[in-house]
C-alpha positions, 0 to 999 in steps of 0.5 A: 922960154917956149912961146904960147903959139909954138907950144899949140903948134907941136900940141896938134902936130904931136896929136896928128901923129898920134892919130896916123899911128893909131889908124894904123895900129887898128889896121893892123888889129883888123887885118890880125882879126880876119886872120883868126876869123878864117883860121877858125872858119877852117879849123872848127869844121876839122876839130868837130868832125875828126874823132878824139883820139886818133885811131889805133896804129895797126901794128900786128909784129907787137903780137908775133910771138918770138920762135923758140930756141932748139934744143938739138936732140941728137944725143938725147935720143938714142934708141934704140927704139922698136915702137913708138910708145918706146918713143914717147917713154923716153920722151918723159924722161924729161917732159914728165908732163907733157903726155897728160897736157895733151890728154887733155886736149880735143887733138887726144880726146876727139871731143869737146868738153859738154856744151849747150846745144839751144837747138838741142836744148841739152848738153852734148859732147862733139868731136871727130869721135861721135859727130857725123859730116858728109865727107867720108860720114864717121870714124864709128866702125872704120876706126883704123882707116880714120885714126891715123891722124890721131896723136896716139897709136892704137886706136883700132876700135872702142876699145882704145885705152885714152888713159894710158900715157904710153898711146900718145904720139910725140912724133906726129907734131914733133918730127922734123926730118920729115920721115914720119908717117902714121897707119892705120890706128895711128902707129909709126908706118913700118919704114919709120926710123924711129931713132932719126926722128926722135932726134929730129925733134922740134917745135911743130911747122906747117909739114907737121900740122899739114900731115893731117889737116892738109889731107883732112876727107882722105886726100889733099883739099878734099874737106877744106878750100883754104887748107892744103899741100900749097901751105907747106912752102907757098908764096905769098899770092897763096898766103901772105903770112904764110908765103911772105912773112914764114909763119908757121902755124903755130904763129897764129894757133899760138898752144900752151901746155899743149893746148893748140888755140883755134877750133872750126865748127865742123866738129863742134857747135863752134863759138868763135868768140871763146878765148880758145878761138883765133882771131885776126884782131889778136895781131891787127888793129879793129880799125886797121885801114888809113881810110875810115869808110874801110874801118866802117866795114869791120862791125859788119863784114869779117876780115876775111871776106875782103881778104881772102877772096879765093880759095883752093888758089893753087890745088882743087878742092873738093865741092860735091860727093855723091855716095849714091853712085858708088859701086859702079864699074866706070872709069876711074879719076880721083877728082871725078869718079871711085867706084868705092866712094862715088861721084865728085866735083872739084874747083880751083880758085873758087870764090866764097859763099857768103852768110852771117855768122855769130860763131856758132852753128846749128849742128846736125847730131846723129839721130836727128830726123831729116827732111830728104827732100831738100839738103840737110844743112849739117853746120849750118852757120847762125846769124842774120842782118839783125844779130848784132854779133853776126857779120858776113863770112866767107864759107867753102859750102861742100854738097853731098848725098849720104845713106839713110834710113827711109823708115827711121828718118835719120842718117846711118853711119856706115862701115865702110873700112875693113871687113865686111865695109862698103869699100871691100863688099860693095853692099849698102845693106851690110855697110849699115847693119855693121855701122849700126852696130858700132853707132848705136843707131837703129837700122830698119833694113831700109835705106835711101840717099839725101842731100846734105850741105856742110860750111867750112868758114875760109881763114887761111889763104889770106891775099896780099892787100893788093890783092882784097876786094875792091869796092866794085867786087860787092857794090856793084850791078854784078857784084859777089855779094846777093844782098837780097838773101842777106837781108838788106833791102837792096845795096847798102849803099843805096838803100843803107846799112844795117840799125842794130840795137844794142851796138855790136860787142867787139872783142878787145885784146 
């Protein structure tokens, strides 16, 4: 039996248990509450301001092609052999298509397929054949001296066969005992062991694309500041794919049926954003950097503006000709002075110059008329601060001044190889009558010199990372960068980048 006055007591004790329990379970909530409320606090910022999906891994390995097995050509290729034609007839034997796949390539015809020139307001072919630089000017009349970088034998004058399959030249991008050298026209030099190097042949290296590219303008580094003898075994401060991973060039210019990927706008009206174009983001990540205030950069700045930002780092390269001065009797130096071809200056380690660029260029075709009395911009980079497509390129600016005619007011082709050229007769009269004959171009008798500007965008040489631009290179009182003939306002950091409407189109794998 359980007394009335003993149940209350129990009844209040029990509900003042009840109550102490229960100020500590809601304690309990409270302190659980302001743990979510400071988790949120700190959490919602980041879910707000860190993008949806996490940027792309930069892994360019994944887009490396694998290196080709080699066939040892040893017992295929016996010989013997008295020409290099002979070559290339038994190379058919097992590569019956191989000589027209490359007929069809720029590296055989030496000009484009017919593109529109809106400059022009027409179509045009262009290509080593038939476009005018201010190096060395025009193979037109001084075929022989200029076509022994061409993959055929024989091109001597116009009248070169480019249908005949036995004219191409296996051996140029083929020969791996490094032996093989071309003459003039493009045949094998007279102490070529043809049988060695047909059976040395391989997949093409950097000796073998350097022959040619290395010494484009007559000479090591004489046309381009990111091309030259340092490529053919460099270290990697020189080239950091080249130095410090052994690519070849193929690695990046990657070919299919002989067609090689990559083409520079100094022989052509260069639209970079073509499938036949080498770009960096074909291996890297659009947003390749861990800071995104760097991946910022990429809609405006292409890769090798930061990447590259020396050239010419271990051989001079050639910034200024003047064929004006030719044909004096002065003292001698390849990198100063020859009677046959002029005045010139070379640099080493030479920073950029800087433009916009959309990948294409307003070219100087024979014929057109010039003002001689400021430089001629022979492929002159397009774009602008408000070309969505342009950013600021990094570009080898080489300055010349090139024979003209004063009465026509265009620039002559002259013949300066073989009989009666310039290099042999020293008269500027007889060179242009000659060179007119095989151009095409009127001559009035009456000449004169110009200056001239050609752009050559820089790609190769790529730095270390450690080694790219920093902030302060550009952003800075003394910085590389002149924003002003850029089109901004003052430094973009200051006063703000570049507002583009539509946003820029980015080229995706």
């Amino acid at each position: 039996m359980i007394f009335p006055h003993l149940f209350f007591e129990a009844t209040v004790l029990a509900s003042d248990k009840r109550d102490e329990r229960g100020a500590m379970n809601n304690s309990k909530y409270v302190w659980l509450l302001g743990l979510v409320v400071t988790l949120a606090i700190i959490i919602t910022p980041i879910i707000l301001f860190v993008p949806d999906k996490a940027p792309k891994r930069d892994d360019p390995w994944a887009h490396v092609p694998p290196a080709k097995v080699h066939t040892d050509h040893t017992p295929l290729m016996q010989g013997p052999y008295e020409t290099g034609s002979d070559v290339t007839k038994a190379c058919l034997d097992c590569h019956p298509t191989a000589v027209q796949e490359v007929m069809q390539t720029t590296h055989w015809t030496w000009e484009s397929e017919p593109v529109y020139d809106p400059d022009h307001g027409k179509y045009v072919t262009l290509g080593k054949k038939n476009a005018i630089n201010n190096f060395c000017i025009s193979i037109e009349s001084n075929w022989p001296a200029c076509t022994a970088c061409h993959t055929g034998y024989g091109w001597t004058d116009e009248s070169f066969d480019f249908s005949n399959e036995e004219n191409v030249d296996c051996l140029v991008c083929h020969d791996n005992s490094g032996t093989y050298k071309k003459s003039k026209g493009g045949y094998p030099a007279d102490d070529v062991d043809l049988v060695a190097v047909a059976q040395s042949v391989a997949s093409p290296t950097r000796e073998n694309c350097g022959g040619c590219h290395f010494k484009g303008g007559g000479g090591n580094a004489v046309k381009h500041g990111d091309l030259d003898e340092s490529l053919y075994f460099p270290t990697a401060r020189i080239d950091v794919h080249m130095g410090g991973y052994d690519f070849q060039c193929i690695t990046c210019h990657q070919t299919q049926n002989h067609k090689v990927k990559g083409h520079a706008p100094s022989v052509s009206v260069g639209i970079l954003n073509t499938e036949n174009q080498v770009h960096c983001i074909d291996c890297h990540s659009e947003q390749p950097h861990d800071d995104p205030r760097l991946n910022e950069h990429t809609d405006t700045v292409a890769c090798q503006t930061c990447h590259i930002p020396t050239m010419a780092k271990k051989e001079a390269t050639k910034i200024h000709w003047d064929w004006s001065t030719a044909g004096q009797d002065l003292p001698e130096d390849p990198h100063q002075y020859l009677k046959i071809k002029g005045t010139f200056a070379y640099e080493k380690n030479l920073p950029p110059e800087y433009y916009w660029y959309n990948g294409t260029v307003s070219r100087y075709l024979k014929g057109d008329l010039i003002d001689p009395s400021r430089p001629t911009p022979m492929n002159a980079p397009n774009g602008d601060i408000n070309d969505p497509n342009a950013k600021i390129w990094p570009f080898k600016v080489h300055r010349g001044k090139q024979i003209y005619d004063t009465v026509y007011g265009y620039f002559l082709v002259p013949k300066t190889f073989g009989e009666g050229g310039y290099w042999t007769e020293f008269d500027w009269d007889k060179a242009a009558r000659l060179g007119s004959e095989a151009s095409g171009l009127k001559y009035s008798g009456h000449y004169d010199f110009a200056p001239t500007e050609f752009y050559w965008p820089t790609t190769h040489m790529v730095s270390p990372k450690e080694d790219a631009l920093q902030c302060v290179d550009c952003h800075s009182e003394n910085g590389r960068l002149d924003w002003i003939a850029l089109g901004y306002e003052g430094d973009p950091v200051k006063v703000g980048g570049r507002e583009l409407t539509p946003a820029i189109s980015k080229k995706t794998r």
